[in-house]
C-alpha positions in Angstrom: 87.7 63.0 186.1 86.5 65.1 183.5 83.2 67.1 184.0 79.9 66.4 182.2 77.8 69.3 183.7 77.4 71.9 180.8 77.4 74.5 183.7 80.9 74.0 184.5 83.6 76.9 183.6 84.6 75.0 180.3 83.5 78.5 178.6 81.8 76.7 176.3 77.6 78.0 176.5 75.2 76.2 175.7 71.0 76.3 174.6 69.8 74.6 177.7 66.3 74.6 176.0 67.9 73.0 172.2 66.6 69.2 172.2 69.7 67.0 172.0 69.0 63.4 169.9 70.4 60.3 171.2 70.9 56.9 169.4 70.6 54.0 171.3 70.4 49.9 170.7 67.6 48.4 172.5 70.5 46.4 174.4 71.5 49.8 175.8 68.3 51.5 176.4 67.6 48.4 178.7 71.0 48.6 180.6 70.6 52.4 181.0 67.4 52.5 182.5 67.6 49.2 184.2 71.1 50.9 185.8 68.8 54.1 186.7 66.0 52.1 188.1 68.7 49.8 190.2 70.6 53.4 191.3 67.6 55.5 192.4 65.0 53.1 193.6 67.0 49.4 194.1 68.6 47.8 197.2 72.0 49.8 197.1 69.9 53.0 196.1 71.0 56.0 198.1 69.8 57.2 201.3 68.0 60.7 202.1 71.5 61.6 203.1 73.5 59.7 200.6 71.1 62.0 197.9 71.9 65.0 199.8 75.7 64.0 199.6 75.2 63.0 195.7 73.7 66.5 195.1 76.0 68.7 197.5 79.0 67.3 196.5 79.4 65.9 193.3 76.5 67.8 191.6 74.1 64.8 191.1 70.4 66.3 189.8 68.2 65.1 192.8 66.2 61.6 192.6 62.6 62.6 191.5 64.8 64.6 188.3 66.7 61.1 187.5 63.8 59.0 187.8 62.0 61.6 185.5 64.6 61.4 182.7 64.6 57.7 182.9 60.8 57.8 181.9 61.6 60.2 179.0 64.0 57.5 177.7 61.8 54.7 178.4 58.2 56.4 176.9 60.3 57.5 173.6 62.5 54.0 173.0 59.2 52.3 173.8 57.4 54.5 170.8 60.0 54.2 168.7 60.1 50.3 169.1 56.3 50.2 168.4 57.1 51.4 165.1 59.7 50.0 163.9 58.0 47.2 164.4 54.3 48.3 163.0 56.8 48.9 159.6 58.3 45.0 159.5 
């Protein structure tokens, strides 16, 4: 499995403060965040320890991070809906 953690020793380096844009359909806005929601607050969400595991091991950014993100994405497609459709 190939890494997607920019740390990583791919020798590539990257601006860790450069904003990074990101096109999505509504369609996959909704299954992204609705896939966070279910896999850091839903029924098979993690454990204290399972999060600890998800961190130590596989180099998962902790919950409260995720769940952040997820608002990001949901406050900027949500704006960017209200105008698209404010311009129909």
């Amino acid at each position: 499995m190939s890494s997607t953690d920019p740390t990583s020793s791919s020798g590539k380096k990257y601006d860790f403060d450069k904003p990074v844009t990101i096109t999505f359909t509504a369609k996959e806005w909704f299954d992204l965040t609705r896939m966070i929601g279910e896999l850091t607050m839903g029924d098979y969400a993690p454990d204290a320890k399972g999060w600890e595991w998800l961190q130590e091991v596989m180099g998962v950014a902790d919950r409260q991070t995720i769940i952040n993100l997820s608002n990001h994405i949901i406050k900027a497609c949500n704006q960017k809906l209200m105008t698209d459709q404010s311009e129909v």
